[in-house]
C-alpha positions as CSV (number, residue, x, y, z in Angstrom):
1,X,128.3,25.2,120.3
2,X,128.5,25.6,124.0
3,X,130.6,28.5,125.3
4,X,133.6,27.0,127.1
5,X,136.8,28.5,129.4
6,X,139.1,28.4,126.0
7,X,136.4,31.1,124.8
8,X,137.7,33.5,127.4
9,X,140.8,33.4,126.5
10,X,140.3,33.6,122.8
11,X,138.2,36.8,122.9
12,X,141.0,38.2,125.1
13,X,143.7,37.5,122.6
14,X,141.3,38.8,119.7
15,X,140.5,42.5,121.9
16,X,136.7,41.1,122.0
17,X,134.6,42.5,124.8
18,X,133.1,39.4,127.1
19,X,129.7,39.6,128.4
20,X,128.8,38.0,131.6
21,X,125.2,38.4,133.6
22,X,123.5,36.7,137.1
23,X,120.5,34.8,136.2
24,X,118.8,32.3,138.8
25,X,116.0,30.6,137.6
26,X,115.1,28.6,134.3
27,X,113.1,31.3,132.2
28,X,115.8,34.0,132.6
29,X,118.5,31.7,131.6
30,X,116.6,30.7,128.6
31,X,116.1,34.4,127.5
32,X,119.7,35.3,128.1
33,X,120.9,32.1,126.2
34,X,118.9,33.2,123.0
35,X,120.5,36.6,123.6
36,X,123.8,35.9,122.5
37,X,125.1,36.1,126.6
38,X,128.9,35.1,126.7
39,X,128.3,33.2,129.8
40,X,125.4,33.4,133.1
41,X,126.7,33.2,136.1
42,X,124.7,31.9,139.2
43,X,125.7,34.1,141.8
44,X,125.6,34.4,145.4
45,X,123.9,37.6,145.0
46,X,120.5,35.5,144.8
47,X,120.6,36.0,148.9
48,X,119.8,39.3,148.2
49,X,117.7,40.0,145.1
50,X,115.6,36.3,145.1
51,X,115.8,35.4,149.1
52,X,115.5,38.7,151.0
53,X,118.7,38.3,152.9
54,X,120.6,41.7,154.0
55,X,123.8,40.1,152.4
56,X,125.3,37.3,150.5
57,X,126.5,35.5,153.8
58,X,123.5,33.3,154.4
59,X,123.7,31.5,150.8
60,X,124.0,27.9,151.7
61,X,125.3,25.1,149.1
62,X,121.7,23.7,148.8
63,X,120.5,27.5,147.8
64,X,122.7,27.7,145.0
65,X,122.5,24.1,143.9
66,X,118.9,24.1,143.6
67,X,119.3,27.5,140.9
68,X,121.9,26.5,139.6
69,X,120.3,23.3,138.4
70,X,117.6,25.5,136.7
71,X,119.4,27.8,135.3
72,X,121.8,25.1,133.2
73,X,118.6,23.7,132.0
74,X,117.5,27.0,130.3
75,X,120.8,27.9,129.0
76,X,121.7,25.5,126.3
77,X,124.7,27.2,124.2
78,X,125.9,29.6,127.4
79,X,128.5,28.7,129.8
80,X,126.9,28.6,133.5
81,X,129.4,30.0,136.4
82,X,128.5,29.1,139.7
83,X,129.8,31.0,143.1
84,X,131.0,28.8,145.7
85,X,128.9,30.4,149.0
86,X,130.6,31.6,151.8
87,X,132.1,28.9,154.2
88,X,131.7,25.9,151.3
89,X,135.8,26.9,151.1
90,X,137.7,28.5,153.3
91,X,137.2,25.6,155.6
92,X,140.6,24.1,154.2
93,X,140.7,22.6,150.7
94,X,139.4,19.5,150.6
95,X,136.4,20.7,151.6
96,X,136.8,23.0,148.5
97,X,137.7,20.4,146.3
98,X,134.4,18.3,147.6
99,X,132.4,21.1,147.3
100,X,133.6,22.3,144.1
101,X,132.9,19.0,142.7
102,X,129.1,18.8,144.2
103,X,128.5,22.2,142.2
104,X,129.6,20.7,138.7
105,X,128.2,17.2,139.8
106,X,125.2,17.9,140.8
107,X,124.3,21.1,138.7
108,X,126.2,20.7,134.9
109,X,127.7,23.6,135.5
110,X,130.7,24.4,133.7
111,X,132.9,26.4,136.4
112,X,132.3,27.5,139.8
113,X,133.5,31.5,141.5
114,X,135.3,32.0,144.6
115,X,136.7,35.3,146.4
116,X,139.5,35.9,147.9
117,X,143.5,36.4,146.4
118,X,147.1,35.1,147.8
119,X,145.2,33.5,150.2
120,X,143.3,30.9,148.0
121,X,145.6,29.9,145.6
122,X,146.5,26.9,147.0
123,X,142.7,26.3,147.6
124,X,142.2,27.6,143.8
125,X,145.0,25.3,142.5
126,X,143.8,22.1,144.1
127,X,140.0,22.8,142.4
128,X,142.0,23.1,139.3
129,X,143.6,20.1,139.8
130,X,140.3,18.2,140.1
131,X,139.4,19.5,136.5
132,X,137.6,22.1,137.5
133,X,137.4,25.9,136.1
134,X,137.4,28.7,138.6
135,X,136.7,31.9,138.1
136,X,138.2,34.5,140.7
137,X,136.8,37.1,142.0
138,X,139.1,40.2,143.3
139,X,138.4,44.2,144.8
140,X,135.2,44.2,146.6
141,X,134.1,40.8,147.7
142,X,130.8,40.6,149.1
143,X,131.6,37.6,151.0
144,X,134.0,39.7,153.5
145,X,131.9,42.5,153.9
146,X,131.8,42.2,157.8
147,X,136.0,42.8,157.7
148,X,136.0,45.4,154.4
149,X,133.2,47.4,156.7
150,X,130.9,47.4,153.7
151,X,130.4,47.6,150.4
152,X,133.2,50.3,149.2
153,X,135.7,50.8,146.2
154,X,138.8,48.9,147.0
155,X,142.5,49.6,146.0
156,X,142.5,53.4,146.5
157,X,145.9,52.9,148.5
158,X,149.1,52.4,146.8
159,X,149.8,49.4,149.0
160,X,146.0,48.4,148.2
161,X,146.6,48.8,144.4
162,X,150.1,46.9,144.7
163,X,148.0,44.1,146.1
164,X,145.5,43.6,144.0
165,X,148.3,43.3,141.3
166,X,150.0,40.8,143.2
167,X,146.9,38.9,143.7
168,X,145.9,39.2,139.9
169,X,148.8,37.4,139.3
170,X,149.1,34.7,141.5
171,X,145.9,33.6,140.9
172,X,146.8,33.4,137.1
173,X,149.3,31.4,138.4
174,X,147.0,28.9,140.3
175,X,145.1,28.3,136.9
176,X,141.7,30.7,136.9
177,X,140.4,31.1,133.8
178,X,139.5,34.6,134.5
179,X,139.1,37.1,137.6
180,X,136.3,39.1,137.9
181,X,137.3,42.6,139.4
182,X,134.5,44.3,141.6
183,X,134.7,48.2,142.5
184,X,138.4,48.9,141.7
185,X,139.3,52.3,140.3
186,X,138.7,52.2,136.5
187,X,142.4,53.0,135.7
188,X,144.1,50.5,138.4
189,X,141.3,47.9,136.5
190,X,143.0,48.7,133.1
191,X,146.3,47.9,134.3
192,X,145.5,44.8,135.9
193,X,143.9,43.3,132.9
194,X,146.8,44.5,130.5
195,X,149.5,42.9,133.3
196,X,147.8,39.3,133.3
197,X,147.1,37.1,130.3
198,X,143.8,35.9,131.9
199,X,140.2,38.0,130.9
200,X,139.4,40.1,133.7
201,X,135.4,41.0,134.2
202,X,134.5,43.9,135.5
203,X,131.4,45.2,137.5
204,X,132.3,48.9,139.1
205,X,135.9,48.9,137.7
206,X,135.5,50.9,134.4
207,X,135.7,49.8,130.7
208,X,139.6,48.7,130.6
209,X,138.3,45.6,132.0
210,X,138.4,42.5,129.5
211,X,134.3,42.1,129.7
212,X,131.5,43.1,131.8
213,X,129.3,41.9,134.7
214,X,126.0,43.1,136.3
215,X,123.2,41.2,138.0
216,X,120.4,41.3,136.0
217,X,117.8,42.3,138.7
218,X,120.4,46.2,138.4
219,X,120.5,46.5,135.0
220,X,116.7,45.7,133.9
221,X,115.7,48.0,137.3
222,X,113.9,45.3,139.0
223,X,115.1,45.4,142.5
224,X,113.9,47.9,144.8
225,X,116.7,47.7,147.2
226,X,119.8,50.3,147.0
227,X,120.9,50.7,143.8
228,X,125.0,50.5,142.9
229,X,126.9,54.1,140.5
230,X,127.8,51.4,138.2
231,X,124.3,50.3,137.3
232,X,122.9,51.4,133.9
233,X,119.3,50.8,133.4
234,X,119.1,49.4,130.1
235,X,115.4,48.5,130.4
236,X,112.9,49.5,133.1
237,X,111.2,46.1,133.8
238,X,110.5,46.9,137.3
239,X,108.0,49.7,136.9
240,X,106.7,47.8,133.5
241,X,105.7,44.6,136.2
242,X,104.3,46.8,138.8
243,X,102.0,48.0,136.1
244,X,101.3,44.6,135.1
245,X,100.4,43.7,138.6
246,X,98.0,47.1,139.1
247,X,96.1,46.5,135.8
248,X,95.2,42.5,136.5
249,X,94.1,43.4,140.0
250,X,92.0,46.4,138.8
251,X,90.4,44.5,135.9
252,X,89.6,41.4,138.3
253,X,87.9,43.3,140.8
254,X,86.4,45.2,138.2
255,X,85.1,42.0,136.9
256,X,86.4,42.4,133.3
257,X,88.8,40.1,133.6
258,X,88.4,37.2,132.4
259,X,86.4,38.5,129.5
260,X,84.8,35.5,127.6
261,X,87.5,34.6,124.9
262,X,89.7,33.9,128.1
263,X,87.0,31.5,129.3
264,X,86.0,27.7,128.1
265,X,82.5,26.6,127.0
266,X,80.6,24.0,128.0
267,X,77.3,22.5,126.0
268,X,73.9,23.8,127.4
269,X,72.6,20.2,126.6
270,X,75.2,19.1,129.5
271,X,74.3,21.6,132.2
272,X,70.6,21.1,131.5
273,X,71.1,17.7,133.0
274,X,73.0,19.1,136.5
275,X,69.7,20.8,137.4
């Protein structure tokens, strides 16, 4: 059976950890669907571990339509999140609603992600309305890095903290089916998720959180690029791959690869007759 939204909520009410991971292309979704995932999410984050770009700001709809696509075709029993990109809906909301609807349309996805609190609930509640799960997304959101002044731990404040309470709850209020919460104190985390009946996923925001988050390019050390305090390395991939890559060019150039039981044969009667 397919992992659905009332599955969030039922592994809240039971205490049971939810585990959430990016994935963007076909054979990574398959791995993680036979791997017991609770649910893939298709983030934004491609931008910047798949594309190249510096942030997630140049994601367009067509980039994550096009991975989303293949990753729902590679996860069979795991529910597939997708982020709405930045500008496909702050716009104004029926422009959310439109593109919302293109995601799950066009994709078979099962929810889409947007950022943002107070300010999108009406935007959140008219997604909802259209029968469409949304995932919020609260704390650090990559998507306003340019007016957060980077990537920092958010809600440090007390008027901070009192915000991202507020904003917990009113989009439980608008309908989201859970909030992920990125780089919030660990403790401030905790109390959000025990003051709102919706799970709350957390990446950066400490173990209080209802379930977990990371993009998978972190956690399997496959990205290069600068690497976040609340990455674990559970397996290092990345150097296994480089090593991969150094034996097959040294064998090639060495000449023994490919050896002859990597090769086809072809009966000497037959190339007789080409001379």
């Amino acid at each position: 059976m397919k992992t659905t939204v009332t599955d969030f909520f039922k592994a809240k009410e039971k205490g049971e950890k939810l585990t959430v991971l990016t994935a963007y292309d076909y054979s990574i979704a398959k791995l993680m669907d036979e791997s017991s995932i609770d649910s893939i999410l298709v983030g934004d984050s491609l931008g910047m571990v798949c594309l190249g770009y510096e942030n997630t700001l140049s994601v367009t709809m067509e980039d994550m339509i096009h991975h989303s696509k293949a990753v729902v075709r590679g996860a069979k029993n795991t529910m597939v999140v997708v982020d709405m990109p930045f500008m496909s809906y702050q716009v104004s909301t029926e422009s959310a609603v439109v593109n919302a609807g293109r995601i799950i349309k066009e994709t078979g996805a099962t929810a889409v992600k947007l950022e943002g609190g107070a300010e999108m609930v009406d935007t959140i509640k008219a997604i909802v309305r259209a029968q469409i799960p949304v995932m919020g997304h609260l704390g650090l959101t990559p998507q306003s890095v340019n007016v957060m002044g980077g990537f920092k731990v958010q809600g440090k404040t007390e008027e901070a903290a009192k915000k991202l309470i507020e904003d917990a709850k009113k989009l439980e209020e608008a309908g989201v089916f859970s909030i992920v919460l990125e780089c919030v104190p660990a403790k401030l985390a905790e109390l959000i998720s025990k003051e709102i009946s919706v799970p709350t996923i957390g990446i950066g925001s400490g173990n209080g959180c209802d379930g977990q988050v990371l993009v998978y390019h972190d956690m399997l050390d496959m990205f290069s690029g600068f690497k976040p305090k609340f990455v674990k390395t559970f397996a290092n991939i990345g150097e296994q791959i480089k090593e991969g890559f150094e034996k097959y060019v040294e064998e090639v150039k060495s000449g023994s690869f490919p050896a002859e039981e990597h090769t086809f044969k072809i009966n000497d009667e037959v190339l007789e007759k080409l001379y």
